[in-house]
N, C-alpha and C positions, 0 to 999 in steps of 0.2 A: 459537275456532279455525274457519277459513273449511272447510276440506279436508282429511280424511285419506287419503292413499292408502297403499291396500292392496295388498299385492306375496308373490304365492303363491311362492318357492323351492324348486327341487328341482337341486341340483350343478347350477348354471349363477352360479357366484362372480363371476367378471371382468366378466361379462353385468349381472349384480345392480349392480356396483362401476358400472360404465358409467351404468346406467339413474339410481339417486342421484348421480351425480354430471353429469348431466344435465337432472336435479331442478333441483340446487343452481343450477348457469350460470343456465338458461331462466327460472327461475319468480319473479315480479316482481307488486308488487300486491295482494299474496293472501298470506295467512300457510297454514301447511300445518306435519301432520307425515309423517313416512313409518311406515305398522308393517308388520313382515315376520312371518312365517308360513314358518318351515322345515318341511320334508317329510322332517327329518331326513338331509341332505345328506351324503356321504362326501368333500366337495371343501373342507371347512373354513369353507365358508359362513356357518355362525354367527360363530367368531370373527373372522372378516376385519369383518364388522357389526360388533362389538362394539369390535375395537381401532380402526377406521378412522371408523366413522361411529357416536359413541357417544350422540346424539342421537335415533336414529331405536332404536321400542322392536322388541324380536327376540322371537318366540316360536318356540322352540327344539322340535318336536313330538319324539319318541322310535322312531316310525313314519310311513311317508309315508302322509297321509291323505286323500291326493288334492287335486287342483284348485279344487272346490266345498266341500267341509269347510273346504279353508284360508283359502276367502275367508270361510266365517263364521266361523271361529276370528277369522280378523282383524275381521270387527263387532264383537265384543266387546269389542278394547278402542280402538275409535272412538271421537272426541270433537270430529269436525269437522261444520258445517251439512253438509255435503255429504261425501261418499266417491266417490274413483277408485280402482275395480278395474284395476289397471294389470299387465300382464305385465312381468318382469325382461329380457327379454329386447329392451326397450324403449327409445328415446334420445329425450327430444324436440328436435324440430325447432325450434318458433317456442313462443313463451309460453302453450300450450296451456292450465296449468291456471288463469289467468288468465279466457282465450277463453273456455272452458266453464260458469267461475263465473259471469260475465257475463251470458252466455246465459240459465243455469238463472235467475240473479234477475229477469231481464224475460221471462220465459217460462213462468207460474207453471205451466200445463196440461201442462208437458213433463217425462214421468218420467223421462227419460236421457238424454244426451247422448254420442254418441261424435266420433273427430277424424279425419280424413285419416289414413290408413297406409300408409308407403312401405317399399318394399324398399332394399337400399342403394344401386341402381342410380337412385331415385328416385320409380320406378315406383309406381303407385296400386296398394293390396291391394285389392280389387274387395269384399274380405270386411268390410270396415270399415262397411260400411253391404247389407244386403242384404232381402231376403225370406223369408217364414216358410216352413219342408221343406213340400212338399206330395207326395202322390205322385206326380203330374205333372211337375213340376221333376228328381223322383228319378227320373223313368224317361227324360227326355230329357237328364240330365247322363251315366248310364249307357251309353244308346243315341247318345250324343256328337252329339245333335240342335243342342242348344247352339253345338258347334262347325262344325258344320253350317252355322247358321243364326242365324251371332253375332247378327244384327241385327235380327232378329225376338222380339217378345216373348214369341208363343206358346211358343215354344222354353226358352226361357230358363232357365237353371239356378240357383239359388238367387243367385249373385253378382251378378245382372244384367250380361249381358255387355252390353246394347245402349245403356248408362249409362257416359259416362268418367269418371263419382263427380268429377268439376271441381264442382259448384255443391254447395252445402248445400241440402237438402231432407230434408222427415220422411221416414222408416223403417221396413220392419216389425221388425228385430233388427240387432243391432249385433255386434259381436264382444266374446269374454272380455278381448280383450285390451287391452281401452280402453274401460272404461265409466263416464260420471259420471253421478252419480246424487244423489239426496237421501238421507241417514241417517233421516228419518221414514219414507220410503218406504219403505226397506229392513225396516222395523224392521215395518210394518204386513203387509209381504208374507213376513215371519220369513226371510228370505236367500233363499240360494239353494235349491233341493232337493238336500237331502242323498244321497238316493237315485244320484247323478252319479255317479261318479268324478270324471271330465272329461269336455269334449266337449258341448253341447245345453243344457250348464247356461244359457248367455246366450239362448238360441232359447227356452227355457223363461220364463226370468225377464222377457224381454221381452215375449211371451205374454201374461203375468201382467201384467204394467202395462197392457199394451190393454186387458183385460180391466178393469182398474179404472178405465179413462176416460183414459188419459194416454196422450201423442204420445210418440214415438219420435222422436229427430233425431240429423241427420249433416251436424258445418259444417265444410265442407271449408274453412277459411281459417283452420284452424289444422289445426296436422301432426307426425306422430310415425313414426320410424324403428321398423319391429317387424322383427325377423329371427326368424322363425317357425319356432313350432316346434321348436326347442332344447331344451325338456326331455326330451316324448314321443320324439325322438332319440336321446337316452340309454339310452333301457330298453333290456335286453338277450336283452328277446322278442319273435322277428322280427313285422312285423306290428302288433303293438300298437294303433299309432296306427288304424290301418284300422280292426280291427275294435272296438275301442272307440267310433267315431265309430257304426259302426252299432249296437251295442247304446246307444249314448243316444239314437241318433236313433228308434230301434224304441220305446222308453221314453218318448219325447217322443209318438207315435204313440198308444200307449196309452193315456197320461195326458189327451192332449187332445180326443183323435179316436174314442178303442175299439178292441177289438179286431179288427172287421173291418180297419180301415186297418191296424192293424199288423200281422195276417196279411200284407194284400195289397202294405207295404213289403218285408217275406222277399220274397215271391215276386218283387217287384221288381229286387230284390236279388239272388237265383238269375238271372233271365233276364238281368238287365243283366252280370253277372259269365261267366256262361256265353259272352254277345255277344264282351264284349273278352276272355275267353281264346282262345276258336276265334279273333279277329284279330290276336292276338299272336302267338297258334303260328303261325299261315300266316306272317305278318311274319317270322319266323324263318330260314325257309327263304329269303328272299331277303338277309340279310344274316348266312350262314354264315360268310361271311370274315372278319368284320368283331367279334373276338373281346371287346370292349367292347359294342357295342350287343347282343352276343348276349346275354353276361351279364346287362345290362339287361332285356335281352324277358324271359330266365328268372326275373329276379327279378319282374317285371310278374306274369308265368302264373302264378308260384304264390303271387301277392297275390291273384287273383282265383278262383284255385283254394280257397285255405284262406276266402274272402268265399264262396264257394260252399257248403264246408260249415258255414259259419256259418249261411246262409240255412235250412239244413237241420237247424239246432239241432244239429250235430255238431262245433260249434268255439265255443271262447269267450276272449276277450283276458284274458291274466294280468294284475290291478289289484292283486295284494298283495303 
């Protein structure tokens, strides 16, 4: 078996359906299986897998175990040279998992490969190839330096805006949502960090591969449609998504850097949140009339409000 991809599900069924059956069209060249890793879905997920695509193996969990559990649930029952981490939420474009195999076999020095990410409009996900958090990055994405000053690199926010991600080049991390990689590698680096939920898991594990000598790359001449974001959607704790990203990314901070750094991302974190609330609310006041965008500013305020008292250890995202 050349590839197995691994597909984390959480109630995103039709998403799922879409993504293997876009498997099946694209993939050429290459033998493959697919294993999925239910989060214990409420949308029928398992058995639409089972009566439609009886081929591909299901691991049915009983509780959702999150994003990075599910991809090592699915290591386990791997049996391909290679593994793509692949989100459901996914369609590909051109014969990606072909492209990638390719790559990895005349590219012995390269732990991962990931592929172009488009929105449905076409549009490049900036996220598909980026840079590792630093707090630098996090205090100019906050303080919207970035936007500022797309073009400069000092500025720059973890996605590299000053990059139109057109050409293939090495990477410092890649996204969860398309990662190929080696099954030895995985197996010598034992997965993912379970410690995740979601979120910092791929900024982690990429991390981890620099650290053992291996290049990072991003070939953008192959491509896959992601519409992001869809599960974390789901949950029906306002927020979630937000503050989850910063409690992995604070996690990521500790683990790599100590605790000075991940003090001083909190505090990052407070003054950059503090920034765009005081510029939301003002924002406000000019668009009283305008009873959609207002709704928006208040949903914005008290995103960076409740990221406020997170920074202050007085808020934490619901992951059970």
């Amino acid at each position: 078996m050349d590839i197995s991809v691994c597909i984390v599900n959480w109630n995103t069924k039709e998403l799922l359906a879409n993504c293997i059956n876009s498997l099946q069209e694209k993939t050429a060249g290459v033998s493959y299986e697919v294993i999925i890793v239910d989060n214990n879905s409420a949308d029928d997920s398992v058995d639409m897998i089972r009566q439609r695509y009886p081929q591909c193996k299901i691991v049915a969990c009983t509780e959702n175990i999150g994003f990075t559990r599910g991809n090592n649930r699915c290591l386990q029952e791997v049996t391909g040279k290679y593994v793509l981490f692949l989100n459901p939420d996914t369609i590909l474009a051109t014969n990606a998992l072909y492209g990638m195999f390719q790559f990895m076999e005349s590219n012995h020095d390269v732990g991962a490969v990931g592929c172009k990410l488009l929105n449905q409009d076409g549009s490049i996900q900036y996220v598909a190839a980026r840079t590792f958090p630093t707090l630098w990055n996090q205090f100019c994405y906050l303080m919207m330096l970035d936007r500022l000053f797309p073009t400069l690199r000092m500025f720059s926010a973890i996605e590299l805006s000053y990059w139109d991600h057109q050409d293939s080049r090495e990477a410092d991390c890649l996204t969860g949502a398309c990662i190929f990689t080696r099954k030895q590698v995985m197996d010598r680096l034992k997965g993912f960090d379970d410690a995740l939920f979601m979120y910092a898991d791929d900024v982690d594990l990429c991390f981890r591969l620099k650290k053992e000598g291996l290049k990072i790359y991003y070939l953008a001449s192959e491509a896959i449609y992601h519409l992001e974001g869809q599960s974390s959607k789901k949950r029906s704790e306002m927020f979630f998504s937000s503050l989850t990203q910063r409690e992995s990314n604070h996690y990521y901070f500790l683990k790599h850097h100590g605790k000075i750094s991940a003090f001083l991302y909190r505090l990052i974190i407070f003054h950059g949140s503090l920034f765009r609330l005081i510029i939301t609310t003002v924002s406000i006041v000019d668009l009283r009339n305008n009873r959609l965008c207002k709704e928006d500013r208040q949903y914005i305020s008290k995103k960076y409000l409740n990221l406020i008292l997170w920074s202050l250890g007085l808020k934490k995202a619901q992951t059970s």
